[in-house]
PyMOL Python script that loads the backbone (N, CA, C, O; Angstrom):
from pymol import cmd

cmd.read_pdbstr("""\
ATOM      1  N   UNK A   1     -14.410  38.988 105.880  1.00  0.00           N
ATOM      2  CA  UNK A   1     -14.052  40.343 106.245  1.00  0.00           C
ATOM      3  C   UNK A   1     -14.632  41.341 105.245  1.00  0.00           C
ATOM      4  O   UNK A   1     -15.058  42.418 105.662  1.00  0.00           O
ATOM      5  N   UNK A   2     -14.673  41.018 103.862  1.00  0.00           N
ATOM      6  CA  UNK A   2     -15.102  41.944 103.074  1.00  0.00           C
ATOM      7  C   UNK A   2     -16.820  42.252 102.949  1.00  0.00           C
ATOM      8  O   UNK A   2     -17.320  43.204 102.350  1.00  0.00           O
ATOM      9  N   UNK A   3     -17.548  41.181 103.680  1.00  0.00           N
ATOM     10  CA  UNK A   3     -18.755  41.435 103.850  1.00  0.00           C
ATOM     11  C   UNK A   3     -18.979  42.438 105.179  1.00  0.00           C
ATOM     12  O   UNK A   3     -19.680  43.447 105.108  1.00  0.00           O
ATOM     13  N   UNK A   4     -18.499  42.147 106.022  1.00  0.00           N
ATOM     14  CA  UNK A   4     -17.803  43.130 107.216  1.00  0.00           C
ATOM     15  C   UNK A   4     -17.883  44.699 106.599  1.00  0.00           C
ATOM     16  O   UNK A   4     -18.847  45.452 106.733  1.00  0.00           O
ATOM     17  N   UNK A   5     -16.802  44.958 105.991  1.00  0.00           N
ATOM     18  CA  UNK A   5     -16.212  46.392 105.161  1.00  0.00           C
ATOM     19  C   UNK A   5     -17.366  46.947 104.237  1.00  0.00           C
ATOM     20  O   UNK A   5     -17.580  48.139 104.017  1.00  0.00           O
ATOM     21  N   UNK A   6     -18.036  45.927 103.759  1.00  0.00           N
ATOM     22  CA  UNK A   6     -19.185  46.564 103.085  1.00  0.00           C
ATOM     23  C   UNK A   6     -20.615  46.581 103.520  1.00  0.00           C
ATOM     24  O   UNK A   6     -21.408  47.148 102.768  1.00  0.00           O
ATOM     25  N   UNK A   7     -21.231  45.833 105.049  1.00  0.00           N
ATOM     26  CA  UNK A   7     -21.993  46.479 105.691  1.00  0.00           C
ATOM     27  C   UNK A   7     -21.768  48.004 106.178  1.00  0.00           C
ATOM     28  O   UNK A   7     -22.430  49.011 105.932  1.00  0.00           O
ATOM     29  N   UNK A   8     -20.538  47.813 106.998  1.00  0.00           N
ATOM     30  CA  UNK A   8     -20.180  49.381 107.189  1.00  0.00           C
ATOM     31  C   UNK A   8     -20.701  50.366 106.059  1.00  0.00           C
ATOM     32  O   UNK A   8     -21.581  51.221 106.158  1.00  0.00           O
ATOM     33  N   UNK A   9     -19.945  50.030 104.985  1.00  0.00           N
ATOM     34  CA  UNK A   9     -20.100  51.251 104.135  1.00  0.00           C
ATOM     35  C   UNK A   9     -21.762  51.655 103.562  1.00  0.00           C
ATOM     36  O   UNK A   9     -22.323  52.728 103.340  1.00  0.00           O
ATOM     37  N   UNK A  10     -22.079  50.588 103.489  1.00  0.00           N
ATOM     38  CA  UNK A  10     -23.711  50.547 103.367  1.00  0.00           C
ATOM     39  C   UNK A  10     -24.351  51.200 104.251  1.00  0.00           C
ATOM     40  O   UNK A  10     -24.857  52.292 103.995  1.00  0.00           O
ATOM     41  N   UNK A  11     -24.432  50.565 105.553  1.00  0.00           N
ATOM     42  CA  UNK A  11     -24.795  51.697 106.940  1.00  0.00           C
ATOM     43  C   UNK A  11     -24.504  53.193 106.637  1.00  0.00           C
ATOM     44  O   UNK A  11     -25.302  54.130 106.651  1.00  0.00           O
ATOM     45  N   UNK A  12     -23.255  53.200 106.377  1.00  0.00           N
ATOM     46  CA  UNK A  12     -22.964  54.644 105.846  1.00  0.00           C
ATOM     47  C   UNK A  12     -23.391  55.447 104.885  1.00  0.00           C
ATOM     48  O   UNK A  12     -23.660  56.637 105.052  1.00  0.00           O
ATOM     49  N   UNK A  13     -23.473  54.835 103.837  1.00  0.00           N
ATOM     50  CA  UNK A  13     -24.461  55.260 102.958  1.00  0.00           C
ATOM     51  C   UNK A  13     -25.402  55.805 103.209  1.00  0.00           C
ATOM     52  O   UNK A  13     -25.754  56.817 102.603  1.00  0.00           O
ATOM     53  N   UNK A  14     -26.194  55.166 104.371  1.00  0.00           N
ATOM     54  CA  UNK A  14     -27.608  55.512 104.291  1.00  0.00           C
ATOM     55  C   UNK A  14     -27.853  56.654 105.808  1.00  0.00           C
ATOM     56  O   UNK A  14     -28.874  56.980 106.414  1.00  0.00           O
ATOM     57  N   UNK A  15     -26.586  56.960 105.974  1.00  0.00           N
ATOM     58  CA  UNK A  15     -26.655  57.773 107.216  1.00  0.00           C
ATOM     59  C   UNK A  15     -27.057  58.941 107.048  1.00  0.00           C
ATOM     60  O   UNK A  15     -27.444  58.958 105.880  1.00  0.00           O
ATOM     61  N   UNK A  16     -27.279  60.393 107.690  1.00  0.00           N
ATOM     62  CA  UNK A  16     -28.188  61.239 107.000  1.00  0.00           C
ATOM     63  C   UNK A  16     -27.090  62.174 107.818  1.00  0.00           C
ATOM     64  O   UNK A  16     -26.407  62.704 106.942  1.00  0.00           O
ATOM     65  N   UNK A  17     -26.690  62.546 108.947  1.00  0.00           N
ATOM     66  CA  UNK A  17     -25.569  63.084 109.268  1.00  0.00           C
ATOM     67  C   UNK A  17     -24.482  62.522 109.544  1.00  0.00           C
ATOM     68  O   UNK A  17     -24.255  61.672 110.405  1.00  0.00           O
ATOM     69  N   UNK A  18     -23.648  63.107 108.642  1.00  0.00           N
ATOM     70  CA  UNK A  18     -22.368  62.730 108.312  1.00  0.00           C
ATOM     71  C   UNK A  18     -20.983  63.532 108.375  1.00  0.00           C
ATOM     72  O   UNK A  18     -19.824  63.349 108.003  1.00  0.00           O
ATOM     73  N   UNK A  19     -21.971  64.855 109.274  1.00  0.00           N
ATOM     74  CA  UNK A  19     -20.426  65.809 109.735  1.00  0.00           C
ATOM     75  C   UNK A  19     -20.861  66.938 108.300  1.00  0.00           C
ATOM     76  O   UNK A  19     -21.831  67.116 107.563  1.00  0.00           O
ATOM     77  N   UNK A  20     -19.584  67.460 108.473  1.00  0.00           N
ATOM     78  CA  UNK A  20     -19.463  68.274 107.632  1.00  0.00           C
ATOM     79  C   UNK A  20     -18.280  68.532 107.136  1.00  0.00           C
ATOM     80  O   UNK A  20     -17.409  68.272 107.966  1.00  0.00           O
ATOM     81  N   UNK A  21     -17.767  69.025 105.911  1.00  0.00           N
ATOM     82  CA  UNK A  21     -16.638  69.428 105.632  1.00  0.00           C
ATOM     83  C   UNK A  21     -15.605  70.290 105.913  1.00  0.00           C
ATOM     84  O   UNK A  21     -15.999  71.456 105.938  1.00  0.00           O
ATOM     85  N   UNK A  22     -14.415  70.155 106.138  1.00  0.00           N
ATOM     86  CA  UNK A  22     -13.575  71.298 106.123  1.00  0.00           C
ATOM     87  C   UNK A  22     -13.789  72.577 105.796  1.00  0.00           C
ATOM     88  O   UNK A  22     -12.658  73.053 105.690  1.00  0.00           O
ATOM     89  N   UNK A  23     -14.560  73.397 105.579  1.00  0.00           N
ATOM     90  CA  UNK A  23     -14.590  74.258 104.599  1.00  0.00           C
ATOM     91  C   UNK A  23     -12.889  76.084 104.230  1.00  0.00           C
ATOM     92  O   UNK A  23     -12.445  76.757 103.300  1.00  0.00           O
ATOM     93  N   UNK A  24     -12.683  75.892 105.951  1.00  0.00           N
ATOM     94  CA  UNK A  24     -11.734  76.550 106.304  1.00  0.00           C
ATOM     95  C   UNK A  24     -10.498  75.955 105.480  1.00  0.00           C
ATOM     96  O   UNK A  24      -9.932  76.806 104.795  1.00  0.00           O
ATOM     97  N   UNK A  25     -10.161  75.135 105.436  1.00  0.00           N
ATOM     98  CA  UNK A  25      -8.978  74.249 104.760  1.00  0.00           C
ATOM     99  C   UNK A  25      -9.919  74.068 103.049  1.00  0.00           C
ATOM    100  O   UNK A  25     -10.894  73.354 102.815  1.00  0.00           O
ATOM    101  N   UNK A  26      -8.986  75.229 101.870  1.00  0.00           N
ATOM    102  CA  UNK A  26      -9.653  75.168 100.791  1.00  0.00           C
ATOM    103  C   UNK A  26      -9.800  73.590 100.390  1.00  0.00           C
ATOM    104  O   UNK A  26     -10.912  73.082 100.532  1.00  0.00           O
ATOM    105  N   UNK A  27      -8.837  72.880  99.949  1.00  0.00           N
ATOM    106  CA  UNK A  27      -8.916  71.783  99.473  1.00  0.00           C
ATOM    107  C   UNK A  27     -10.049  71.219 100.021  1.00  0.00           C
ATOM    108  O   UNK A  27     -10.905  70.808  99.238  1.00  0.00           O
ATOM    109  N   UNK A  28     -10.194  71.137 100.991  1.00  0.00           N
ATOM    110  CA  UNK A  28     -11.133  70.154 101.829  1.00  0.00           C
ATOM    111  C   UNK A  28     -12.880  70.348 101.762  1.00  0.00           C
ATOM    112  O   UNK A  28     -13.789  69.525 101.871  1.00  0.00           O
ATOM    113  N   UNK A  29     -12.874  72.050 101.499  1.00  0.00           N
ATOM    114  CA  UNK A  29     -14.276  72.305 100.999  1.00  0.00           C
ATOM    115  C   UNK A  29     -14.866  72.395  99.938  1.00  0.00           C
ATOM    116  O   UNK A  29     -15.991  72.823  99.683  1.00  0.00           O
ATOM    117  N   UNK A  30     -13.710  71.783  99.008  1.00  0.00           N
ATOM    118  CA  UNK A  30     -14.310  71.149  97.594  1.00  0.00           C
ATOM    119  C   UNK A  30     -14.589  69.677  97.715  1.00  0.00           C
ATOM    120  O   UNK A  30     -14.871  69.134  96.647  1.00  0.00           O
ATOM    121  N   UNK A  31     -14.568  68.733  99.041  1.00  0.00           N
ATOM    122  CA  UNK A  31     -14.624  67.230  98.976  1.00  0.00           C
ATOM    123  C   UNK A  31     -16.602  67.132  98.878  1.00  0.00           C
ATOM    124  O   UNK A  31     -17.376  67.645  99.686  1.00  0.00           O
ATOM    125  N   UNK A  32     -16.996  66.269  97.565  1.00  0.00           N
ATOM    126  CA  UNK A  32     -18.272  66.132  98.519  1.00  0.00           C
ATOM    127  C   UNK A  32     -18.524  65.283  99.460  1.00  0.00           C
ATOM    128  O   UNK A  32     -18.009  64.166  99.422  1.00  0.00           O
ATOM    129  N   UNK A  33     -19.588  65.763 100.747  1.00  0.00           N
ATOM    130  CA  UNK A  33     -19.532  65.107 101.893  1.00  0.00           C
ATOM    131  C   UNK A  33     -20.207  63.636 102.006  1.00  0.00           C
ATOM    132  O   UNK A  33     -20.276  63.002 103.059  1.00  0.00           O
ATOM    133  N   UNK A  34     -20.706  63.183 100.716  1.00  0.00           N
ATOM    134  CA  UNK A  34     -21.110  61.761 101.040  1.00  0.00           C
ATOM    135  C   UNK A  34     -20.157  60.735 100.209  1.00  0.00           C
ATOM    136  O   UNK A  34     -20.569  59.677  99.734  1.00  0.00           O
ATOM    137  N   UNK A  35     -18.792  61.220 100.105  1.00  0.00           N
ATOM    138  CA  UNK A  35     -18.416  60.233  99.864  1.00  0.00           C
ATOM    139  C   UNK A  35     -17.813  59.760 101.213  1.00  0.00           C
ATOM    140  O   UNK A  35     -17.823  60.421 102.251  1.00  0.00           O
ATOM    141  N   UNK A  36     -17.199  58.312 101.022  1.00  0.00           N
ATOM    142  CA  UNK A  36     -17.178  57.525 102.551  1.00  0.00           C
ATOM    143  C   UNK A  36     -16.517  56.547 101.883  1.00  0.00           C
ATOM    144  O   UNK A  36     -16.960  56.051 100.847  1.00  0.00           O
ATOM    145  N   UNK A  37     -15.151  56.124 102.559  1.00  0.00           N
ATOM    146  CA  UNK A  37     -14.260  54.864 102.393  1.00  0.00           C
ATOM    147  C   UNK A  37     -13.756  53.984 103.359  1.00  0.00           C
ATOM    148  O   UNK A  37     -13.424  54.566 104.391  1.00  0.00           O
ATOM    149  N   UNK A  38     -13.576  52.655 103.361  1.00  0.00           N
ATOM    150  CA  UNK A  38     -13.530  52.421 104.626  1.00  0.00           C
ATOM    151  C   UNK A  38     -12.438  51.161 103.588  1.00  0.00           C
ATOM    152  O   UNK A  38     -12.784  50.556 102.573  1.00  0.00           O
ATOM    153  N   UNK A  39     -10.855  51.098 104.444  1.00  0.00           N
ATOM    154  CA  UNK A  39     -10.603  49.884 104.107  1.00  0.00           C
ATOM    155  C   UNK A  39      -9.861  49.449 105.603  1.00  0.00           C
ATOM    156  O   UNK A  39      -9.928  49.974 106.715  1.00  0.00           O
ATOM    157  N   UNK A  40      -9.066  48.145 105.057  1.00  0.00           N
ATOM    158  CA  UNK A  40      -8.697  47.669 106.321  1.00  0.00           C
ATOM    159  C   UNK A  40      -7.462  46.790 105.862  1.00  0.00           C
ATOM    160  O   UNK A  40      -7.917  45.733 105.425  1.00  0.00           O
ATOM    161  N   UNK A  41      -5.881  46.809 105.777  1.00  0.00           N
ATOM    162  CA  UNK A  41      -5.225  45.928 105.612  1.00  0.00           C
ATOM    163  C   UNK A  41      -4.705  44.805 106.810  1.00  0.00           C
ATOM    164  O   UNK A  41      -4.411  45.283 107.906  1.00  0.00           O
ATOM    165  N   UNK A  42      -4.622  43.751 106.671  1.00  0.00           N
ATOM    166  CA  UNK A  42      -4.102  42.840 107.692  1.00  0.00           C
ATOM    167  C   UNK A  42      -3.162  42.711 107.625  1.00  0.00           C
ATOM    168  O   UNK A  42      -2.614  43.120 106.602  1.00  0.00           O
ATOM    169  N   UNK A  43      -2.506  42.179 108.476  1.00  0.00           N
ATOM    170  CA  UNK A  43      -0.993  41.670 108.748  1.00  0.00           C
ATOM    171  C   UNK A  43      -0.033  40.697 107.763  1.00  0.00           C
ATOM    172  O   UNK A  43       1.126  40.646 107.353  1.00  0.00           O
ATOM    173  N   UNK A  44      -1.185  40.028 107.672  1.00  0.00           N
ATOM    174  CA  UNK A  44      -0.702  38.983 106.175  1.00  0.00           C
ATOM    175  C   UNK A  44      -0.871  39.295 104.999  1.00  0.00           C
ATOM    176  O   UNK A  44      -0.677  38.424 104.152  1.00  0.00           O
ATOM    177  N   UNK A  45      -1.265  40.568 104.605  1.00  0.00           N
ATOM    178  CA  UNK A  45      -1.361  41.058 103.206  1.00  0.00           C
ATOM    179  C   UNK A  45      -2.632  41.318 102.628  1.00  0.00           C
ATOM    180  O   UNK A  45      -2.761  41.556 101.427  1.00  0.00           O
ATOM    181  N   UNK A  46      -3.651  41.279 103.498  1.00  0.00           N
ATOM    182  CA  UNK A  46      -4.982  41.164 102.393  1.00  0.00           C
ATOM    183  C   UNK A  46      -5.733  42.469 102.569  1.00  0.00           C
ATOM    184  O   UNK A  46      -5.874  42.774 103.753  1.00  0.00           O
ATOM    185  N   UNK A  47      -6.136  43.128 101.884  1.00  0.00           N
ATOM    186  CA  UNK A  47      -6.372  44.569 101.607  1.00  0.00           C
ATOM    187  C   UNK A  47      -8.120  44.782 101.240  1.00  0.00           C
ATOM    188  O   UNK A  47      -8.590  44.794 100.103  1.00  0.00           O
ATOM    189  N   UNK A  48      -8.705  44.900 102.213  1.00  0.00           N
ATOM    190  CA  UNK A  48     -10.295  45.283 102.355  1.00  0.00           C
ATOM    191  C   UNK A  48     -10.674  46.422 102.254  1.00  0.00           C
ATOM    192  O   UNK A  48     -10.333  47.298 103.048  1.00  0.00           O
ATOM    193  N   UNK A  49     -11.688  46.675 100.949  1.00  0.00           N
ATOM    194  CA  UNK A  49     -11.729  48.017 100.975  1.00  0.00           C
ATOM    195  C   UNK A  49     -13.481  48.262 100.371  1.00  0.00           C
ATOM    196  O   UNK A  49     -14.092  47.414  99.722  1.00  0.00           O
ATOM    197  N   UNK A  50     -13.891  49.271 100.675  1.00  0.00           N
ATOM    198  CA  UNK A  50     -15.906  49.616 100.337  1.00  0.00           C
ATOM    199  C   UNK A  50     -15.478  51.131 100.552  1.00  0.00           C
ATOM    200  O   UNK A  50     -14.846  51.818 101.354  1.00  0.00           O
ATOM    201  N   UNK A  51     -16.367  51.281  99.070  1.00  0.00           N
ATOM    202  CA  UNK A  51     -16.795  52.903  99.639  1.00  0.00           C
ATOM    203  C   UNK A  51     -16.100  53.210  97.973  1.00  0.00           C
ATOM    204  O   UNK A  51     -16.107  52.470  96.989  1.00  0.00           O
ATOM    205  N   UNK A  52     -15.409  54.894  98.187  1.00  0.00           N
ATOM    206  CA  UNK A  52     -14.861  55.384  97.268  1.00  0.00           C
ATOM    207  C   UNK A  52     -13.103  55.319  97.431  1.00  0.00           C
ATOM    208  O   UNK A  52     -12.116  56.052  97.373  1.00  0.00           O
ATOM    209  N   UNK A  53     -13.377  54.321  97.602  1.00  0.00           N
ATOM    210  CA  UNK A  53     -11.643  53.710  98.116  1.00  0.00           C
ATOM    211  C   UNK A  53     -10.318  53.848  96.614  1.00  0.00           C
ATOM    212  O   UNK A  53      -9.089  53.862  96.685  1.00  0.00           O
ATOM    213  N   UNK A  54     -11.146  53.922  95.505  1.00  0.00           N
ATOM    214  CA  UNK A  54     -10.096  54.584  94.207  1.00  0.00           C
ATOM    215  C   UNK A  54     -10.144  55.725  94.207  1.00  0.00           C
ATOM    216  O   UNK A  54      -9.303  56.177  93.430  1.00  0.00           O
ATOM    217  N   UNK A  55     -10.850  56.654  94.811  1.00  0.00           N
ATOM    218  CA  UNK A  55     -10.866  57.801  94.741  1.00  0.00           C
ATOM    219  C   UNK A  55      -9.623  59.138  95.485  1.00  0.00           C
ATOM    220  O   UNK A  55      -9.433  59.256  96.695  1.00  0.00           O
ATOM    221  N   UNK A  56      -9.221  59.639  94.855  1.00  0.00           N
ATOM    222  CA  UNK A  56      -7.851  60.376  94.934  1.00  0.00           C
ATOM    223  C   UNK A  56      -8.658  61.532  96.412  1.00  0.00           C
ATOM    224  O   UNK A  56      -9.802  61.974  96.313  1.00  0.00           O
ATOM    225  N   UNK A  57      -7.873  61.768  97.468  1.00  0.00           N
ATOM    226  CA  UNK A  57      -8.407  62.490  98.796  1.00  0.00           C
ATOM    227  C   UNK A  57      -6.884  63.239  99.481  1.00  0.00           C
ATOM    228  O   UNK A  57      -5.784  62.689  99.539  1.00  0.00           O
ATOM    229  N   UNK A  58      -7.187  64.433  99.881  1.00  0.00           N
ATOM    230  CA  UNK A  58      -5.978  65.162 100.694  1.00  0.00           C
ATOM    231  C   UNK A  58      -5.734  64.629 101.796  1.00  0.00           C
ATOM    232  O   UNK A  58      -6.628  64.297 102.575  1.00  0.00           O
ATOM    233  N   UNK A  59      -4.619  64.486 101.997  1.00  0.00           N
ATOM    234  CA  UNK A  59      -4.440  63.906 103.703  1.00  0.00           C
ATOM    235  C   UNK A  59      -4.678  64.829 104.572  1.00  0.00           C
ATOM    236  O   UNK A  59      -5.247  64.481 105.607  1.00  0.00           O
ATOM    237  N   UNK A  60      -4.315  66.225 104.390  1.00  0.00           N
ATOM    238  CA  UNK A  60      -4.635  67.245 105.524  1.00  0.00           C
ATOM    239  C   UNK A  60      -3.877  66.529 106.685  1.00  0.00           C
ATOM    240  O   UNK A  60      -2.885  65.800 106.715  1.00  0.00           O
ATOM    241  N   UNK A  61      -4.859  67.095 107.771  1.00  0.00           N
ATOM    242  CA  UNK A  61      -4.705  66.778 109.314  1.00  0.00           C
ATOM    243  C   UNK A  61      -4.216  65.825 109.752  1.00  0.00           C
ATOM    244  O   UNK A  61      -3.515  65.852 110.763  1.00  0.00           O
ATOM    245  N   UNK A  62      -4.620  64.203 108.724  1.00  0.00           N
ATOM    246  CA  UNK A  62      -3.960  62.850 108.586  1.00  0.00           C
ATOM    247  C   UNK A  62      -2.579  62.370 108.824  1.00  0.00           C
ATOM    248  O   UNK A  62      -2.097  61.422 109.444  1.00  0.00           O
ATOM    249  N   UNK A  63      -1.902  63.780 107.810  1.00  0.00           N
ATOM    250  CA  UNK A  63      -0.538  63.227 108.068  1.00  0.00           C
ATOM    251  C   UNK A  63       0.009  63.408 109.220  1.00  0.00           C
ATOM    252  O   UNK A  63       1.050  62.775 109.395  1.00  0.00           O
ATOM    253  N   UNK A  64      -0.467  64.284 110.348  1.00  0.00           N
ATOM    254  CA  UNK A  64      -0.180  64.610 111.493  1.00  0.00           C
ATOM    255  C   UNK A  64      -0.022  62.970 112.083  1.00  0.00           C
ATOM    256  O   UNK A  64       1.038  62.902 112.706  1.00  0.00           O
ATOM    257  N   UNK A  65      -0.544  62.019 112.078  1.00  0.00           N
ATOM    258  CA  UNK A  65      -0.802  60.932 112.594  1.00  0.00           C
ATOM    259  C   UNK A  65       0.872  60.426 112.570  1.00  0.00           C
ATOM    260  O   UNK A  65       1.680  60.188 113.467  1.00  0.00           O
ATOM    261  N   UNK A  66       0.962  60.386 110.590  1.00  0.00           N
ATOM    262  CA  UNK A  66       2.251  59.747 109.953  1.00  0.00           C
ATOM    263  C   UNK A  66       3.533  59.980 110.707  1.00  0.00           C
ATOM    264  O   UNK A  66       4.438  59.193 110.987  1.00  0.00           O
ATOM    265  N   UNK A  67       3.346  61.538 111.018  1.00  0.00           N
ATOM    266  CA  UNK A  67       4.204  62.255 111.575  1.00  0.00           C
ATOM    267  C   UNK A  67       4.718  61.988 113.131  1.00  0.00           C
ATOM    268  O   UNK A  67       5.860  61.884 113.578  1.00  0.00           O
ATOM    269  N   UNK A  68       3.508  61.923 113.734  1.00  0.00           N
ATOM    270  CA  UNK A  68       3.369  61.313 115.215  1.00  0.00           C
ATOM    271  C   UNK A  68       4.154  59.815 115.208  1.00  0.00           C
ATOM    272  O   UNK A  68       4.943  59.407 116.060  1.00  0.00           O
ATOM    273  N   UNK A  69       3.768  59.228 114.177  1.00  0.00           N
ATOM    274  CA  UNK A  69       4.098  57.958 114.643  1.00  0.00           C
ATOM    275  C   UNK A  69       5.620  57.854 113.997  1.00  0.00           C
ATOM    276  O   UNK A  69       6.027  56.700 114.128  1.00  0.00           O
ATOM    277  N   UNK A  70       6.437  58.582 113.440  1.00  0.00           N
ATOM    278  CA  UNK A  70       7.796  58.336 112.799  1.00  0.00           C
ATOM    279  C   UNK A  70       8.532  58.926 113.629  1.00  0.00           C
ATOM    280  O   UNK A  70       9.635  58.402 113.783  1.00  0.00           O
ATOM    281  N   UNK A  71       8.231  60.202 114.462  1.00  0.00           N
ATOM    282  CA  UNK A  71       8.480  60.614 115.314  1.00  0.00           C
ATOM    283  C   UNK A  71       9.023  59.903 117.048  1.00  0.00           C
ATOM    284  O   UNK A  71      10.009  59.959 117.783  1.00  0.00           O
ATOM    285  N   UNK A  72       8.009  59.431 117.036  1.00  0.00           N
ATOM    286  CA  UNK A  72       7.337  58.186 118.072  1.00  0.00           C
ATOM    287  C   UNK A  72       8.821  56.911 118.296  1.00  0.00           C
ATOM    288  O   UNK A  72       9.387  56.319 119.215  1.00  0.00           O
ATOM    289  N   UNK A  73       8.901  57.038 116.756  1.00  0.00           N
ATOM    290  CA  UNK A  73       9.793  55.764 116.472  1.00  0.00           C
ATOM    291  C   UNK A  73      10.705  55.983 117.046  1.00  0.00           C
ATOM    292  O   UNK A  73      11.050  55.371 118.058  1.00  0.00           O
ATOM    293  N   UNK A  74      11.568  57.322 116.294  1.00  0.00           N
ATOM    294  CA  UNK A  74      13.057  57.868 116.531  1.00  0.00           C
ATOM    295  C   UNK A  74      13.098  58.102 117.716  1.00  0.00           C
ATOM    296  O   UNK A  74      14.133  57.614 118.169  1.00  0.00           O
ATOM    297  N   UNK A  75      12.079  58.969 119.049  1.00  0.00           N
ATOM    298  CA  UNK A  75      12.687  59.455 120.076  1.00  0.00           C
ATOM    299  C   UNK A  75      11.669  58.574 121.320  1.00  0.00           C
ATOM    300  O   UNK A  75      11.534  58.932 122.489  1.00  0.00           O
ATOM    301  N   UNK A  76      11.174  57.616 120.810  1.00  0.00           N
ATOM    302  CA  UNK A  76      10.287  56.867 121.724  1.00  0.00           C
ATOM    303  C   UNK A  76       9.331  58.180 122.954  1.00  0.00           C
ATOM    304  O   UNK A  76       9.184  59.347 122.591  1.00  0.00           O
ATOM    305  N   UNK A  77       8.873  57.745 124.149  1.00  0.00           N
ATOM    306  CA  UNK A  77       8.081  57.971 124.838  1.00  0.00           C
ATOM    307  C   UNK A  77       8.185  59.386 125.552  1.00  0.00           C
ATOM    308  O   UNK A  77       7.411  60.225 126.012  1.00  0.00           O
ATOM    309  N   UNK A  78      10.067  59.136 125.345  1.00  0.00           N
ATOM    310  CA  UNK A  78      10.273  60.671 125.600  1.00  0.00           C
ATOM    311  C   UNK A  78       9.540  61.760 124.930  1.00  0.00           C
ATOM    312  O   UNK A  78       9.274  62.820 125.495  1.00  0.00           O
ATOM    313  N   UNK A  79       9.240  61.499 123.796  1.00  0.00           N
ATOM    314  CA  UNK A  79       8.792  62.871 122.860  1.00  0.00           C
ATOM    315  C   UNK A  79       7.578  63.450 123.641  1.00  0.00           C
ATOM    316  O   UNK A  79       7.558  64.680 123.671  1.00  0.00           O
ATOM    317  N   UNK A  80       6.565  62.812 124.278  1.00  0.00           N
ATOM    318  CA  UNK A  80       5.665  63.157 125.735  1.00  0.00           C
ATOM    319  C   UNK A  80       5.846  64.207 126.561  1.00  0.00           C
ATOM    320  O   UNK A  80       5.030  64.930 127.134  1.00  0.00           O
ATOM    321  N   UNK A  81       7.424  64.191 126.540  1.00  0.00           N
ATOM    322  CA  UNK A  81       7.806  65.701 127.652  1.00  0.00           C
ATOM    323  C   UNK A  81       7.863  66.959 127.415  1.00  0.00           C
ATOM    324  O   UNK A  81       7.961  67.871 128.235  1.00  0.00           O
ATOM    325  N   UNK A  82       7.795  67.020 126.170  1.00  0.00           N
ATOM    326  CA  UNK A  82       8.192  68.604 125.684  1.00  0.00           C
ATOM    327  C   UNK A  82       6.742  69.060 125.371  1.00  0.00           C
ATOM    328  O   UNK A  82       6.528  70.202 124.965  1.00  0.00           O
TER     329      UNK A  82
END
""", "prot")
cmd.dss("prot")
cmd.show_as("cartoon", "prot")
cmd.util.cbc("prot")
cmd.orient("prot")
């Protein structure tokens, strides 16, 4: 798997567009744009990671996800209706 995680990041590396930054969201338009992390934990504990994966990053927009899904938990499918 970890040869896996670090083709990716390699590919990535060498990609030439790569988006662009936040710049509207301050934090985010100080990130530089070639850094790139990619990990992957499994079910049984083992933690795959390439890229700048020690590197400290804002969650921003991300936590929206966290949020969705704790949300998700407490009021199940209903939360869909409103």
């Amino acid at each position: 798997m970890q040869d896996l995680i670090n083709d990716i990041a390699t590919a990535m590396a060498k990609a030439e567009e790569r988006g662009k930054v936040a710049n509207y969201i301050p934090e985010l338009g100080h990130v530089d744009p070639q850094q790139f992390v990619i990990s992957l934990a499994t079910v049984d504990g083992n933690v795959y990671s390439a890229g700048c994966a020690t590197t400290p990053f804002s969650i921003q927009s991300i936590s929206k996800v966290f949020t969705l899904t704790i949300a998700l938990g407490q009021v199940g499918d209903s939360l869909w209706s409103k």
